[in-house]
Backbone as ProteinMPNN parsed JSONL, in Angstrom:
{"seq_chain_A": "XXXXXXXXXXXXXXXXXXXXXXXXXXXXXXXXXXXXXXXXXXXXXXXXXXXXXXXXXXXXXXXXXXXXXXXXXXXXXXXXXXXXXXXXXXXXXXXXXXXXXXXXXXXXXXXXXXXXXXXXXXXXXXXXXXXXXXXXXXXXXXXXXXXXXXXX", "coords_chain_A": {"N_chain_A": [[17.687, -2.419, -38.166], [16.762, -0.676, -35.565], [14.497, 2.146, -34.72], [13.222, 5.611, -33.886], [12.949, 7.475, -30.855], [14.404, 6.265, -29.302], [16.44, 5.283, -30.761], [17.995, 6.941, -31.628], [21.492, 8.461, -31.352], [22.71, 9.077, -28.489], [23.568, 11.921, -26.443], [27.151, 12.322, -25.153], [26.962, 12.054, -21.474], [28.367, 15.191, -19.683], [31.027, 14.742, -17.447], [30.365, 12.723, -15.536], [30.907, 10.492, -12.754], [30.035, 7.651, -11.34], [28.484, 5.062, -10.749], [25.84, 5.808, -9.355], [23.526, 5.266, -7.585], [21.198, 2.023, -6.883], [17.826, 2.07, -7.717], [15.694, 0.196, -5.823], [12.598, -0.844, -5.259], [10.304, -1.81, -2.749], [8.544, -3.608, -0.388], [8.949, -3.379, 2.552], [11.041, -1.614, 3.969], [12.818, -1.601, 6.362], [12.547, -4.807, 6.828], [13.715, -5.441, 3.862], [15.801, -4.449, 3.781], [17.516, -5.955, 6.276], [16.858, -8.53, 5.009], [18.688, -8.349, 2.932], [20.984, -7.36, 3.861], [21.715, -10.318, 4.924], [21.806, -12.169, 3.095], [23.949, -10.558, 1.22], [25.716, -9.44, 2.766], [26.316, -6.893, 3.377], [25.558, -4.04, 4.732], [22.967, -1.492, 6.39], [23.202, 1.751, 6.016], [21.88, 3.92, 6.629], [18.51, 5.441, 7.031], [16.274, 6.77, 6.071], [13.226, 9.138, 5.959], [11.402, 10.507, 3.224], [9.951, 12.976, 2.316], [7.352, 12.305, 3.86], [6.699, 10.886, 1.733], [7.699, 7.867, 1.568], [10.052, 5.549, 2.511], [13.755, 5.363, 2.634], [15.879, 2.829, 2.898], [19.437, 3.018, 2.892], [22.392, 1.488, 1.766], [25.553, 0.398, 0.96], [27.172, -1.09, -1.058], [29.734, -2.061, -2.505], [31.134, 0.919, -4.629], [28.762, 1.72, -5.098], [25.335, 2.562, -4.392], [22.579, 0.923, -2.909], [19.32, 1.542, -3.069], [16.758, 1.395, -0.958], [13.485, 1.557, -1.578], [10.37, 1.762, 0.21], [6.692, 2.519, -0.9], [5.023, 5.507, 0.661], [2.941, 6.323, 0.607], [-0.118, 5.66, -1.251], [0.009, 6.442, -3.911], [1.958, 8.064, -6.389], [4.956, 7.19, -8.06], [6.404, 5.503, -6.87], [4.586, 3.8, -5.817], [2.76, 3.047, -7.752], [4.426, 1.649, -9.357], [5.153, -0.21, -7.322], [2.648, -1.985, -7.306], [2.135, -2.504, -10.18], [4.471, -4.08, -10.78], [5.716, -5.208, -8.597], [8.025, -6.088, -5.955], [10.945, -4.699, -7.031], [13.927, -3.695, -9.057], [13.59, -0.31, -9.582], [14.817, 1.875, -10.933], [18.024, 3.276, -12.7], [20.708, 5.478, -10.821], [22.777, 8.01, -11.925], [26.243, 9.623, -11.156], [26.936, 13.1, -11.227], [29.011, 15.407, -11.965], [28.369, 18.442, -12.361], [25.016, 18.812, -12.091], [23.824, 20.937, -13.579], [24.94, 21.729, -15.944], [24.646, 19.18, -16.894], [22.372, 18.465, -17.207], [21.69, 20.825, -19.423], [22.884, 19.913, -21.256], [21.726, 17.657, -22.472], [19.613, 18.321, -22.905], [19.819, 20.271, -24.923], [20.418, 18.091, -27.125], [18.068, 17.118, -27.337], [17.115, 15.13, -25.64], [14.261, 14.403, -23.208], [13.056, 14.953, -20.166], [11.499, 13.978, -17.016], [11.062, 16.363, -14.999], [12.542, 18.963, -16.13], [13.909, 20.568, -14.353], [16.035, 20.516, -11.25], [15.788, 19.095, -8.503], [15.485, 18.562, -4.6], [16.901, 15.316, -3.708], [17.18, 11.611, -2.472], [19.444, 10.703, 0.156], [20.456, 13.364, 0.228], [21.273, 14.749, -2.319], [20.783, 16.478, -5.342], [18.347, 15.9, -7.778], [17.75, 14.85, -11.041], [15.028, 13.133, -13.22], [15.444, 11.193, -16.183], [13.42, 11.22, -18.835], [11.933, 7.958, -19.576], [10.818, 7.466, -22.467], [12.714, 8.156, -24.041], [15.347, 6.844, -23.225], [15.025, 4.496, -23.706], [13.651, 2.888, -22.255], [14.403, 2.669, -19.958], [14.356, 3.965, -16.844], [16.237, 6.325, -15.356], [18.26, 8.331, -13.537], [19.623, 11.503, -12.791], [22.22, 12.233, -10.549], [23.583, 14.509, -7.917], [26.011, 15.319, -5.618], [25.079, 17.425, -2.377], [27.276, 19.285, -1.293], [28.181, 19.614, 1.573], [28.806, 22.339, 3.67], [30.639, 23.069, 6.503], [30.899, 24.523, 9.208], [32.117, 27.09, 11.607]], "CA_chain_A": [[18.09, -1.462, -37.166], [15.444, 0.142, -34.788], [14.171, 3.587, -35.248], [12.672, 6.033, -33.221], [13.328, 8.112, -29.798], [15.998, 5.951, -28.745], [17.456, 4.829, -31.293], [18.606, 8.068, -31.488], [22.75, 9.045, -30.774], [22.756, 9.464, -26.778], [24.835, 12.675, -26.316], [28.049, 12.164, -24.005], [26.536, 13.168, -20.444], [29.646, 15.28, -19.026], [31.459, 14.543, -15.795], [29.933, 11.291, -14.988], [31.32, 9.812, -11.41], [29.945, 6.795, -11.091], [26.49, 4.65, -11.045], [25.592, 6.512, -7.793], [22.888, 3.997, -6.94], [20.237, 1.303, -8.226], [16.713, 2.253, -6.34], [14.974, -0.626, -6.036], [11.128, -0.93, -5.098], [9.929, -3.025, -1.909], [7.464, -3.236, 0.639], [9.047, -2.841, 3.717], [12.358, -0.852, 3.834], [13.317, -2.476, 7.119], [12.917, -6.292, 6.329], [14.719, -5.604, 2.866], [17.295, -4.331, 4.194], [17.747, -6.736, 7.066], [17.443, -9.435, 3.357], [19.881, -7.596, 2.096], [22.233, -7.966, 4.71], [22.092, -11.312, 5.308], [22.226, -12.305, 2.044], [24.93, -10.323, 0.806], [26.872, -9.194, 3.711], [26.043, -5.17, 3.107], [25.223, -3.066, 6.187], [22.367, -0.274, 5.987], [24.142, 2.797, 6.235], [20.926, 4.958, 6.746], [17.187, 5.019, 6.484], [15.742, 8.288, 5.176], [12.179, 9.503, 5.73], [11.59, 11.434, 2.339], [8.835, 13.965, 1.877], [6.302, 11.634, 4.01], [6.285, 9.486, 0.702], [8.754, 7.099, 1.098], [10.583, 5.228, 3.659], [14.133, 4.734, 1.909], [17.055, 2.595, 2.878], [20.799, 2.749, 1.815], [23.223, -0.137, 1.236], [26.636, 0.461, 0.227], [27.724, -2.447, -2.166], [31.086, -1.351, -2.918], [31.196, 2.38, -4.606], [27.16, 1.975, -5.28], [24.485, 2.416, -3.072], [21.409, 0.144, -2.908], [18.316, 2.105, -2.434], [15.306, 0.331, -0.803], [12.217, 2.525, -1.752], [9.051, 1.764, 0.231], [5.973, 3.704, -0.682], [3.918, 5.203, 1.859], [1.206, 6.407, 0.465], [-0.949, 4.654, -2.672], [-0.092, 7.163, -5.225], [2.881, 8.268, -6.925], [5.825, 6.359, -8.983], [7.373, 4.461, -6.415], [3.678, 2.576, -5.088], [2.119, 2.695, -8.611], [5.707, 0.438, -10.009], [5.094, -1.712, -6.785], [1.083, -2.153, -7.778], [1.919, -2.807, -11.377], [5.175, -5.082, -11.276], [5.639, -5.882, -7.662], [8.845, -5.498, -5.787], [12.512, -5.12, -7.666], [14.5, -2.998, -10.013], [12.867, 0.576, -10.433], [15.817, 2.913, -11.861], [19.687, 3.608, -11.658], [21.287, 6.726, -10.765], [24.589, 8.334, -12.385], [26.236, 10.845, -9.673], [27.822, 13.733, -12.07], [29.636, 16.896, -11.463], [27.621, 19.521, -12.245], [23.685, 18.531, -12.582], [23.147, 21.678, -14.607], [25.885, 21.298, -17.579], [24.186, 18.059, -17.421], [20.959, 18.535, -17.937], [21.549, 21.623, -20.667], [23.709, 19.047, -22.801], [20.973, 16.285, -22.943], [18.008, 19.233, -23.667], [20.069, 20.276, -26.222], [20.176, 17.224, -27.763], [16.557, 16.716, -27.771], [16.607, 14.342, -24.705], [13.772, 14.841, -22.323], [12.641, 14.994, -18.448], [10.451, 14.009, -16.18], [11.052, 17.37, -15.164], [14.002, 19.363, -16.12], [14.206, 21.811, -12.898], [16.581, 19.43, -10.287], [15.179, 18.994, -7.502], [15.766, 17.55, -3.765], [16.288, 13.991, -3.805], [17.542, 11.186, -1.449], [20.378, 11.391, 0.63], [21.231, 14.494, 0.392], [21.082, 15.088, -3.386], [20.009, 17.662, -6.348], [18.429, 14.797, -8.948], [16.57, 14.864, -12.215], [15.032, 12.067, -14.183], [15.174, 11.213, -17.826], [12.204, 10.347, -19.462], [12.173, 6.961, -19.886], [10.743, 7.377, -23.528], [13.835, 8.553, -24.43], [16.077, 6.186, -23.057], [14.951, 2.79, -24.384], [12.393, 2.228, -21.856], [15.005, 2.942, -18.345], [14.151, 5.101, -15.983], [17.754, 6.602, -15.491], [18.335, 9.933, -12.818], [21.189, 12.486, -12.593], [22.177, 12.8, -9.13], [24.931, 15.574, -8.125], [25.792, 15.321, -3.987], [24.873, 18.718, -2.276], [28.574, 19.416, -0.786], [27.988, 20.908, 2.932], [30.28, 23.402, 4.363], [30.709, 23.146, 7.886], [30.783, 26.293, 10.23], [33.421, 27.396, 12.851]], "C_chain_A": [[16.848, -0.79, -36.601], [15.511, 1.297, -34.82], [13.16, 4.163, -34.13], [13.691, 6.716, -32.108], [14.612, 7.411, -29.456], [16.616, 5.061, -29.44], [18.867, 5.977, -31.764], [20.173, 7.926, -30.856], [22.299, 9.53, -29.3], [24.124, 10.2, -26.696], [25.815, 11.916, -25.093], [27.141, 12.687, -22.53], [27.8, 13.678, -19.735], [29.723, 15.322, -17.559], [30.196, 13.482, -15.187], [30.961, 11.196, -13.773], [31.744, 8.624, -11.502], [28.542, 6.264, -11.183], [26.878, 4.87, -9.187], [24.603, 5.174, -6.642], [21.541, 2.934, -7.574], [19.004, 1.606, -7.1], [15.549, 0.94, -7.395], [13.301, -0.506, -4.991], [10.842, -2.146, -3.604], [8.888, -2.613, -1.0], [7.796, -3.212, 1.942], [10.551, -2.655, 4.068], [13.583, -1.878, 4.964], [13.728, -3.75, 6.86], [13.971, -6.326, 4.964], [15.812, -5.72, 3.483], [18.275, -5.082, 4.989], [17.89, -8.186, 6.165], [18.869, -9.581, 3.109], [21.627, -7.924, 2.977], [22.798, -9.036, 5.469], [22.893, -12.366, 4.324], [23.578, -12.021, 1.523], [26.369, -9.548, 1.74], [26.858, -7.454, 3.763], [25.151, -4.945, 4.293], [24.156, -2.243, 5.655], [23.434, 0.602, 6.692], [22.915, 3.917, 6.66], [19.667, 4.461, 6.751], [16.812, 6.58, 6.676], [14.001, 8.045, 5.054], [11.974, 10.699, 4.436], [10.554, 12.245, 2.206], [7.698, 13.183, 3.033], [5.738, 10.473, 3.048], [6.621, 8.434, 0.416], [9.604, 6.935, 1.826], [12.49, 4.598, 3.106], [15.33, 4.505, 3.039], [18.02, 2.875, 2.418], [21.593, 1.727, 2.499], [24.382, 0.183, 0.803], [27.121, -0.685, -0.23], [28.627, -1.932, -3.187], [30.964, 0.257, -3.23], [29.534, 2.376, -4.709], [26.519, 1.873, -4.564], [23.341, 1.269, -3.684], [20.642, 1.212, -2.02], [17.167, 2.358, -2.121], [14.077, 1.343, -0.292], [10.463, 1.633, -0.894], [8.209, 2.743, 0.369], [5.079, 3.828, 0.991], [2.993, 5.839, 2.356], [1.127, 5.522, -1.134], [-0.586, 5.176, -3.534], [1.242, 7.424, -5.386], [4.265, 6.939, -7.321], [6.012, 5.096, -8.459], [5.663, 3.059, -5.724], [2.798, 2.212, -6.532], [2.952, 1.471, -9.527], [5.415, -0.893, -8.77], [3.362, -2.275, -7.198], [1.233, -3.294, -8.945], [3.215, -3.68, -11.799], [6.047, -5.759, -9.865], [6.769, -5.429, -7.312], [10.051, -5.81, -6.871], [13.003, -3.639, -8.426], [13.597, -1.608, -10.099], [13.901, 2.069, -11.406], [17.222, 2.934, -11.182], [19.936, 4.91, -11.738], [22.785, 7.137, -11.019], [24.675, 9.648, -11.748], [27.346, 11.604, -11.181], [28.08, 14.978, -11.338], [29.039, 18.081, -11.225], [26.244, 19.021, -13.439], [23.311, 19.382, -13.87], [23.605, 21.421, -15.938], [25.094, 20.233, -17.995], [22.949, 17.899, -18.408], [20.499, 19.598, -19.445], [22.157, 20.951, -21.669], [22.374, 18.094, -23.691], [20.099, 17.342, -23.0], [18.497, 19.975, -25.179], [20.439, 19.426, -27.334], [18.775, 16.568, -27.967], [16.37, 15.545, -26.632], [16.011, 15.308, -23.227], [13.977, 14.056, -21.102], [11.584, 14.653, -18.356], [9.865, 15.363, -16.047], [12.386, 17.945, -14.894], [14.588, 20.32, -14.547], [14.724, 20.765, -11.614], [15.623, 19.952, -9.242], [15.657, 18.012, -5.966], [15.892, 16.373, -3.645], [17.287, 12.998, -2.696], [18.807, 11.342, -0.834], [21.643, 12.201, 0.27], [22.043, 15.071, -0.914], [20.25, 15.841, -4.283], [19.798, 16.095, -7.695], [17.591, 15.561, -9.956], [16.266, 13.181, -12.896], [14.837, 12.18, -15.479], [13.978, 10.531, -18.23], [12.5, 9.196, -20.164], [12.113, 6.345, -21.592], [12.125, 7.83, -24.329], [15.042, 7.566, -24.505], [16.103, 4.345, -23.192], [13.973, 1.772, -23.434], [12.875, 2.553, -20.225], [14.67, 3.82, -17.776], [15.747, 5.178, -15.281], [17.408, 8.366, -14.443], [19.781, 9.944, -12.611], [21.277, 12.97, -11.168], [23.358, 14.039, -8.834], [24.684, 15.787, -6.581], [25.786, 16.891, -3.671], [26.102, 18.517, -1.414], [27.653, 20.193, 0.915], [28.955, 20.714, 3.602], [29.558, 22.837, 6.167], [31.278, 24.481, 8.509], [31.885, 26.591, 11.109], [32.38, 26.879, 13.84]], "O_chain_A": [[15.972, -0.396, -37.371], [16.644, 1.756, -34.961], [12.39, 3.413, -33.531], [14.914, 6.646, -32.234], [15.702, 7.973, -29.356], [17.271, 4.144, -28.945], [20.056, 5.856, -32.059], [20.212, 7.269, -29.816], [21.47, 10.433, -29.189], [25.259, 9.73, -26.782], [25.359, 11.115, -24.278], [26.649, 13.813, -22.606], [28.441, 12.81, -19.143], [28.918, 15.728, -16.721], [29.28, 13.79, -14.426], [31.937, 11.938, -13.888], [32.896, 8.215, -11.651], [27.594, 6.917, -11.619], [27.634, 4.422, -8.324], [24.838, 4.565, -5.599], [21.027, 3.168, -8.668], [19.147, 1.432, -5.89], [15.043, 0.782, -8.506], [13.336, 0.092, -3.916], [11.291, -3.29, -3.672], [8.448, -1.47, -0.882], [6.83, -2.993, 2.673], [11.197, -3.632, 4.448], [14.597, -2.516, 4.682], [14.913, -4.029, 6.672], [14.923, -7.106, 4.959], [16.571, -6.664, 3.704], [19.483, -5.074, 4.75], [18.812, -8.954, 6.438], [19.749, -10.442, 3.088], [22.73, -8.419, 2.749], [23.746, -9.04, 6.254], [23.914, -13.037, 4.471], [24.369, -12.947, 1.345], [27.523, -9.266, 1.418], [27.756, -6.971, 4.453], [24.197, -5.632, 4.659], [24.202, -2.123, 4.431], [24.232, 0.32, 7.585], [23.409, 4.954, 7.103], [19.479, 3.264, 6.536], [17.251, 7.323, 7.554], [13.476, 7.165, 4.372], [12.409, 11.821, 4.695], [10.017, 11.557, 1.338], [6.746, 13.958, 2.941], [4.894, 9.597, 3.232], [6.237, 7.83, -0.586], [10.243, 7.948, 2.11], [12.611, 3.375, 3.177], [15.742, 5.361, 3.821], [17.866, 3.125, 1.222], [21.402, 1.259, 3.621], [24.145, 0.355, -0.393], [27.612, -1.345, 0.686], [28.398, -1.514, -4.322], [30.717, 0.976, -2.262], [29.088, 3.404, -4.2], [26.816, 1.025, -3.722], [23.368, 0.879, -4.852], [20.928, 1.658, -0.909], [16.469, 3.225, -2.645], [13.792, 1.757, 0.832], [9.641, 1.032, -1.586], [8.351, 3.663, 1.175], [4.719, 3.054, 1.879], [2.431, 6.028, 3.435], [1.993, 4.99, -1.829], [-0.736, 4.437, -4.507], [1.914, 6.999, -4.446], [4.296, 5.869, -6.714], [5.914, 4.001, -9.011], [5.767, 1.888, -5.357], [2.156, 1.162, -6.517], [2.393, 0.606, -10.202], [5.424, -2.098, -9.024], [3.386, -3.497, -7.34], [0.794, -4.443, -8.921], [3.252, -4.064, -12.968], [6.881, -6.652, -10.011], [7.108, -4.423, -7.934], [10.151, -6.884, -7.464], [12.359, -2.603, -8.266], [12.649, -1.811, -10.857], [13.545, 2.893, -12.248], [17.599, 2.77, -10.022], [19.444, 5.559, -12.661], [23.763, 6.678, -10.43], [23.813, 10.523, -11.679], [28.154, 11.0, -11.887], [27.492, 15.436, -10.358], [29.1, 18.707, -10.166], [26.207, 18.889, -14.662], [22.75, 18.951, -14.878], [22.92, 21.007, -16.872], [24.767, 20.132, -19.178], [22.664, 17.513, -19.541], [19.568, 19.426, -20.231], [22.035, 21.286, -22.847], [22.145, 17.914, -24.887], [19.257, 16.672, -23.599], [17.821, 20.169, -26.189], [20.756, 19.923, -28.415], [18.535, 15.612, -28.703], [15.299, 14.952, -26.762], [16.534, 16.182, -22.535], [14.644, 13.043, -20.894], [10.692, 14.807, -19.19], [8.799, 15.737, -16.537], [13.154, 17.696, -13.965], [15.705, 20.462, -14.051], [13.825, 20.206, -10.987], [14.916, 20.959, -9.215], [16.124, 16.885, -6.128], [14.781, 15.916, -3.376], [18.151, 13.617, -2.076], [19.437, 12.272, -1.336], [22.854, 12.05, 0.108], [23.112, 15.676, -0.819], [19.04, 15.888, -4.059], [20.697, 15.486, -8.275], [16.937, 16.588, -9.776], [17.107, 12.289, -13.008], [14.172, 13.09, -15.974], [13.672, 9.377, -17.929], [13.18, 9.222, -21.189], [12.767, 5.415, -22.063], [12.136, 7.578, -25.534], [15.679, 7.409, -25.546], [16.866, 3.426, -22.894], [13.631, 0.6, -23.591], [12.03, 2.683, -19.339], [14.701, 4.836, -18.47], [16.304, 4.202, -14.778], [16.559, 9.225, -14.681], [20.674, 9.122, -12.401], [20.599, 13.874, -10.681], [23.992, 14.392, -9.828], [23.63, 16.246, -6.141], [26.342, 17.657, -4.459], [26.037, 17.507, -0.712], [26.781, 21.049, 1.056], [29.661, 19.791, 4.007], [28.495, 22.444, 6.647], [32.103, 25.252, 8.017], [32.714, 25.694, 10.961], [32.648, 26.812, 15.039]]}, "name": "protein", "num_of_chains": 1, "seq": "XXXXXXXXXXXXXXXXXXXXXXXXXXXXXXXXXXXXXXXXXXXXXXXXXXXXXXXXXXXXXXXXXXXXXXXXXXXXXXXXXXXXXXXXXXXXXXXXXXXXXXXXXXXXXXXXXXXXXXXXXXXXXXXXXXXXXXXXXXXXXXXXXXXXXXXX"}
């Protein structure tokens, strides 16, 4: 039996959804996506400029999104994963109810963050990530959709 960080009991996370979306890694958001939809018959539904760092597609493939990350600058997660294993797979996302419950269940179980304090993340979400040491090697994020009210 294996031992260590994740062999560890993985608390329940409460109010799970759904797998919100799989963000995959590529080098040019456009052409994927235009791949993507030839291939498998899936529409982009968006393309999202994020911070200046990151040019991302979405994909709806049934309830899950597909979400085609190109970096666009040299540094940070998403251009140092395409550097060091090229394009594909870089984490999935589980959409839950309330981010916070979430994140105080799994810190009180001794599972860490990237960084625990949610934060803005793609369309139009409060995310966090789990430290991958934790989780058996996945890079895994808690998404929770920001609801917006509409005005008179």
């Amino acid at each position: 039996m294996a031992s260590g960080p994740a062999s560890r009991a993985f608390p329940e996370i409460p109010g799970i959804v759904r797998i919100h979306h799989v963000g995959i890694v590529v080098r040019d958001a456009e052409a994927a996506a235009e791949t993507y939809r030839r291939a498998l018959r899936v529409e982009p539904m968006a393309f999202e400029d994020y911070r200046g760092t990151a040019k991302v597609a979405f994909l709806r493939a049934g309830e899950t999104l597909l979400e085609l990350i190109e970096p666009l600058t040299d540094d940070g997660p998403w251009a140092a994963a395409l550097r060091e294993r090229g394009e594909g797979a870089h984490h999935f996302a589980l959409e839950v109810i309330d981010l916070r419950a979430a994140v105080a269940t799994l810190s009180a179980s001794g599972i860490g963050f990237l960084d625990p304090q949610p934060s803005r993340g793609t369309g139009n979400t409060l995310s966090v990530f789990l430290d991958p040491s934790g989780t058996g090697g996945t890079l895994i994020e808690l998404v929770q959709q920001i609801q917006v009210r509409g005005g008179p």
